[in-house]
VMD Tcl script that draws the C-alpha trace (Angstrom):
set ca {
  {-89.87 -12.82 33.50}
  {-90.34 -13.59 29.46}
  {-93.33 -12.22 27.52}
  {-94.08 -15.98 27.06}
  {-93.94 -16.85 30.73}
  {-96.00 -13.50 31.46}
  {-98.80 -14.99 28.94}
  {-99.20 -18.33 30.57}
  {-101.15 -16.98 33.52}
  {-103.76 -15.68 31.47}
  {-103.91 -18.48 28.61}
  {-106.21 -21.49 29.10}
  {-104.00 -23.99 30.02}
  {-106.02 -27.19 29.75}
  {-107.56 -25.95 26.24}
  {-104.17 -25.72 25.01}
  {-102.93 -28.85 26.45}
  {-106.11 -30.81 24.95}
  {-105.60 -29.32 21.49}
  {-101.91 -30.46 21.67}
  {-102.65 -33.81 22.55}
  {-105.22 -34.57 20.03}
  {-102.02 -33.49 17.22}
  {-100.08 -35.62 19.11}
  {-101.68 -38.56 18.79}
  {-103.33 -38.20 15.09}
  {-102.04 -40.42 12.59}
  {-102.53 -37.90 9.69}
  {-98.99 -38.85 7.98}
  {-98.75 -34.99 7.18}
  {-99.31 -34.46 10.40}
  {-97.26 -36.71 12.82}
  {-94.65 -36.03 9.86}
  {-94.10 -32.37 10.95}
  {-94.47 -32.92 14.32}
  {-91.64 -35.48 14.38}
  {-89.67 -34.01 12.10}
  {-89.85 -30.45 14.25}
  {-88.80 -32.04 17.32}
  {-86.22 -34.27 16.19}
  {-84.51 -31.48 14.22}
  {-84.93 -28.62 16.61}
  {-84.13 -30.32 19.45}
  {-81.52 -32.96 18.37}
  {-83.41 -35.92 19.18}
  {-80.84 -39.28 19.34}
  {-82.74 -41.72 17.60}
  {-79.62 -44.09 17.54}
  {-80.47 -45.28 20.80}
  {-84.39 -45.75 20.14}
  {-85.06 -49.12 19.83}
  {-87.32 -48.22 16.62}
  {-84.57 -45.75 15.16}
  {-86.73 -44.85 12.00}
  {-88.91 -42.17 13.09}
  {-91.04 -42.76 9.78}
  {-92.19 -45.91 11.60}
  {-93.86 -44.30 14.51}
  {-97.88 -44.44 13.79}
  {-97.92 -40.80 15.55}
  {-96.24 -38.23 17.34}
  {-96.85 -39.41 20.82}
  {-95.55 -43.00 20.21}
  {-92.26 -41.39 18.75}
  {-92.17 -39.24 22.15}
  {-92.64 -42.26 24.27}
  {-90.37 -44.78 22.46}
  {-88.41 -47.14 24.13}
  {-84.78 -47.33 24.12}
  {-82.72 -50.40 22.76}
  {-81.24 -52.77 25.43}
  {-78.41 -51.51 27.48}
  {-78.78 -47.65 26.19}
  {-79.34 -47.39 29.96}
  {-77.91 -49.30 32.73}
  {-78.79 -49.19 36.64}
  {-75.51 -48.08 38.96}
  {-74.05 -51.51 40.27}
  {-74.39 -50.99 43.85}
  {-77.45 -52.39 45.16}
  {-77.67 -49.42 47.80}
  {-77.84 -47.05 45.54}
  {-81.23 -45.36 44.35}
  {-81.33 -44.98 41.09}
  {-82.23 -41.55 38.92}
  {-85.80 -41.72 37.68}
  {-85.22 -40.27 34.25}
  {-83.46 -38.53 31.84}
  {-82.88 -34.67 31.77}
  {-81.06 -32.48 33.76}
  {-81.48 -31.85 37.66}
  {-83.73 -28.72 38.05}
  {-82.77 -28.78 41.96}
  {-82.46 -31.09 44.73}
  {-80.95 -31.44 48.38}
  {-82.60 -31.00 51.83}
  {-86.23 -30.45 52.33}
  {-85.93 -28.14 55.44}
  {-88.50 -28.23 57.75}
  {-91.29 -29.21 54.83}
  {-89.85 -26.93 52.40}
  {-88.58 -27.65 49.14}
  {-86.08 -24.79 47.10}
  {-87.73 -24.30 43.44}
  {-85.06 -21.24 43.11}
  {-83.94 -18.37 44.31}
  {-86.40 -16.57 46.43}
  {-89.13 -19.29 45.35}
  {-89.97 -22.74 46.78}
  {-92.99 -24.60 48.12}
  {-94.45 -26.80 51.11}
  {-93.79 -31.10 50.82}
  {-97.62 -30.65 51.62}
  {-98.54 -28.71 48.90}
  {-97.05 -30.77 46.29}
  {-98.16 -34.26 47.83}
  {-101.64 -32.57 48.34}
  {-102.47 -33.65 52.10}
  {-100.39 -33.00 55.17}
  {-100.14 -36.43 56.46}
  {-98.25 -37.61 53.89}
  {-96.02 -35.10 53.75}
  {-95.06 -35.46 57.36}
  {-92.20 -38.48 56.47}
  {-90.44 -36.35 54.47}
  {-90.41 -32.87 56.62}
  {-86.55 -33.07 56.79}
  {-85.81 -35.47 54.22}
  {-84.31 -35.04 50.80}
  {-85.52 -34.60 47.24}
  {-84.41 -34.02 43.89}
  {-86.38 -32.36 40.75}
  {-85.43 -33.69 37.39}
  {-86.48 -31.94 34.31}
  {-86.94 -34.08 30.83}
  {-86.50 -31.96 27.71}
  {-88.48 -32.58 24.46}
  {-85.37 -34.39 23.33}
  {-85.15 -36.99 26.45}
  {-86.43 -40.43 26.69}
  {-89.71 -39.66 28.30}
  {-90.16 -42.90 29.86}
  {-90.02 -42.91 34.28}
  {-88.07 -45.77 36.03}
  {-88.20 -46.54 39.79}
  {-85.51 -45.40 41.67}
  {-85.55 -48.44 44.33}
  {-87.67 -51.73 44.12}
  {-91.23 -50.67 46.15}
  {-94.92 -51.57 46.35}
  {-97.50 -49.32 45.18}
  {-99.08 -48.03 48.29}
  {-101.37 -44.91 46.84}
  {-101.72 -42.43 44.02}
  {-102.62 -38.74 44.55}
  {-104.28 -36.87 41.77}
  {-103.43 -33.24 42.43}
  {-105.58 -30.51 40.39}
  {-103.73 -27.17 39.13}
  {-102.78 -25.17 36.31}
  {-100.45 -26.23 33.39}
  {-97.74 -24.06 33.63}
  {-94.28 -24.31 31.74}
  {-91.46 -25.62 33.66}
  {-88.90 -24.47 31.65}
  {-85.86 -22.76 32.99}
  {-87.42 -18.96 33.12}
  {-90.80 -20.35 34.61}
  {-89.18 -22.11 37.48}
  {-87.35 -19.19 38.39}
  {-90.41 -16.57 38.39}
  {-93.63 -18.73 38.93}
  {-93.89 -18.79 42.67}
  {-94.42 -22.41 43.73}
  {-94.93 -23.84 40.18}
  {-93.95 -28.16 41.01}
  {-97.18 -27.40 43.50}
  {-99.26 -25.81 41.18}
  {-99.05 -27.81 38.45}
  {-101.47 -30.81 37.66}
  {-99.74 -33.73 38.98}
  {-99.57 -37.72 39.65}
  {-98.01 -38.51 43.44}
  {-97.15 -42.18 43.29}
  {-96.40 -43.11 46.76}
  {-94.12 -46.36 47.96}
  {-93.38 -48.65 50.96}
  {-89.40 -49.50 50.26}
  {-87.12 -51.47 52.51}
  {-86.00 -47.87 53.60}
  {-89.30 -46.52 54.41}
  {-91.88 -44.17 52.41}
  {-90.70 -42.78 48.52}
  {-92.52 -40.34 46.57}
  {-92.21 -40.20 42.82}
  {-94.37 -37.10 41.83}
  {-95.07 -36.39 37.65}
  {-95.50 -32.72 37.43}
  {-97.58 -31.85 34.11}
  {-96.83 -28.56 32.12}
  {-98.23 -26.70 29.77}
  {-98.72 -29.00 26.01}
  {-97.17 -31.68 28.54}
  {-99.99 -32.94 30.47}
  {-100.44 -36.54 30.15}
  {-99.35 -39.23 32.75}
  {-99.61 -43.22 32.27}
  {-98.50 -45.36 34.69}
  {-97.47 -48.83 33.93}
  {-100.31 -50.30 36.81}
  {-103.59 -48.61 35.11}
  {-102.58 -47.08 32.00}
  {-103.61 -43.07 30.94}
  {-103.89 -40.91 34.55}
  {-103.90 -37.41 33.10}
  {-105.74 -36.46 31.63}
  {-108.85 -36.38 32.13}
  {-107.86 -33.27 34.46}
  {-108.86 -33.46 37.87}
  {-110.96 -30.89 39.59}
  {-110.65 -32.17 42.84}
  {-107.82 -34.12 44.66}
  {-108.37 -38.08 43.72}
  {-106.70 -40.68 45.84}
  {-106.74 -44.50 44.99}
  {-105.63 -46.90 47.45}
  {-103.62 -50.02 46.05}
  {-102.37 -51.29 49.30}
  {-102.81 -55.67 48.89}
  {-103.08 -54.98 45.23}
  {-99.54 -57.03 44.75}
  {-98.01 -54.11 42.40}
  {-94.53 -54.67 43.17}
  {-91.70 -52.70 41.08}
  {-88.66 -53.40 41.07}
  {-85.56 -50.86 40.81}
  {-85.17 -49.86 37.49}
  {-88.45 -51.27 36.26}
  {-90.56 -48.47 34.37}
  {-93.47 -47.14 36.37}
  {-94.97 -44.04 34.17}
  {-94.62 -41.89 30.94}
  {-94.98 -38.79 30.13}
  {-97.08 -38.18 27.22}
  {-94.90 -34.97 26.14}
  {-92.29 -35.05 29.02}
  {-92.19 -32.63 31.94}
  {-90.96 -33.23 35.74}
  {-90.91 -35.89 38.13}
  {-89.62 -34.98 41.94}
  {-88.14 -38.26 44.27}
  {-88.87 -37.61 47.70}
  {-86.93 -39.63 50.48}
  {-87.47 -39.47 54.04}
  {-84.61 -37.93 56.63}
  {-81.48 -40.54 57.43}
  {-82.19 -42.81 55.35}
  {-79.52 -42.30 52.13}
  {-77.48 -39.12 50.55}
  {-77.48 -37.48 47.28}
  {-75.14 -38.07 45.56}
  {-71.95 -35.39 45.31}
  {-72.00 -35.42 41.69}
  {-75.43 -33.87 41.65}
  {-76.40 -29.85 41.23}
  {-78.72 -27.75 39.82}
  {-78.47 -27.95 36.04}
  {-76.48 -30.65 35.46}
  {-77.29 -33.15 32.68}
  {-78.44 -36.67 34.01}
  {-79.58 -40.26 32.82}
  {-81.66 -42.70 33.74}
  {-79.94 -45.32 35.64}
  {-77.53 -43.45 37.27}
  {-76.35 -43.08 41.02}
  {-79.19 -40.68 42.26}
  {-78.14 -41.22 46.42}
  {-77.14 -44.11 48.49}
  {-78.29 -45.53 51.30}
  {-76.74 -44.74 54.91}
}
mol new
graphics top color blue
foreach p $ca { graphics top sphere $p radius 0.5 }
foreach p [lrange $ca 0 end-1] q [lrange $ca 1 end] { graphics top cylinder $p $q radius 0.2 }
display resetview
């Protein structure tokens, strides 16, 4: 485990996270300036593909993390049956969740229940399928649906705001269902799908595209809202949420209903759009 990993369990997470996101959203020029710049630089931030490519333009820091892309930078897979990958990043894990377990890494996973936050609705997905996709600073930190759904409920989930990056994931014991999260659950042609936005440490905001800014304010106990007969209808491919300072999102699919697809493993580099599993 690194030193910095080591320190997260004592620092205080949301203090951190709120001090970030009040730099991340000033419009101090000097400010957003070095912010940008820092990222774009360090990172290697394609702003080619933005469709405001002039990151002197962006009023702040968080609108230059959230920017949209230009038409056609991404395209959805051309087979209707396939489900589509939420985001871009690279795929953290995914396969089988075995008996209501999902594999975080070696030695180290976590219960379907623990990350949805109630039993019940974890129960669909006990021997399903799921796949965890981590966005780096330098991704497009904007999360599209995988299949065309209706907004049945969202889950606010309480927890610490851990790092997810590659040395936390392997030595935080259960960190997905620890973290502060957003479960956005859907009724699909195919049955149930969960779309969960895991927050992190600095990386803890969540907007959906049906009631705007979800995290924060944190949560300190689990908040459902029930938008069944609502009408919020998505279709696949349409955005549903952002990251304010990107993070995780985890699809969950119920059993025999569709199969990753082959060209998927952990650590390999992925964009939105692309074939995430098809249906049986």
């Amino acid at each position: 485990m690194s030193f910095v990993t080591a320190l997260t369990y004592v620092l205080p997470h949301r203090l951190l996270s709120s001090l970030a996101r009040k730099l991340a959203y000033s419009t101090n020029p000097a400010i957003k300036r070095t912010l940008i710049d820092t990222v774009a630089r360090k990172f290697n931030v394609d702003l080619d593909e933005a469709a405001e490519p002039d990151a002197a333009k962006y009023p702040s820091f968080n609108a230059f993390f959230t920017r949209a892309l230009k038409p056609g930078a991404r395209v959805a897979d051309a087979d209707p049956r396939s489900l589509l990958m939420p985001a871009d990043g690279r795929i953290s894990q995914c396969g089988d969740i075995v008996d209501g377990h999902i594999f975080q890494a070696k030695g180290k996973g976590f219960s379907t229940a623990a990350l949805l936050g109630d039993e019940a609705a974890a129960e669909p997905f006990r021997n399903g399928i799921y796949a965890t996709v981590y966005l780096s600073p330098r991704d497009y930190h904007r999360v599209h649906m995988p299949f065309a759904g209706a907004l049945r409920e969202t889950v606010h989930v309480p927890g610490r705001l851990f790092s997810v990056g590659t040395d936390a994931v392997a030595n935080v014991q259960g960190l997905f269902a620890r973290n502060e999260r957003l479960v956005c659950h859907f009724d699909t042609s195919f049955g149930p799908m969960a779309c969960v936005m895991v927050g992190a440490l600095l990386v803890s905001g969540v907007e959906t595209v049906w009631s705007g800014v979800e995290i924060p304010e944190y949560a300190s106990a689990i908040t459902k809202k029930d938008w069944r007969g609502k009408g919020i209808k998505l279709d696949r491919f349409a955005e549903m949420a952002r990251f304010n300072y990107g993070s995780t999102v985890i699809v969950l699919l119920p059993p025999s209903v569709a199969k990753l697809s082959d060209a998927l493993k952990a650590e390999a580099p992925v964009k939105l759009g692309q074939k995430l599993a098809m249906l049986l």
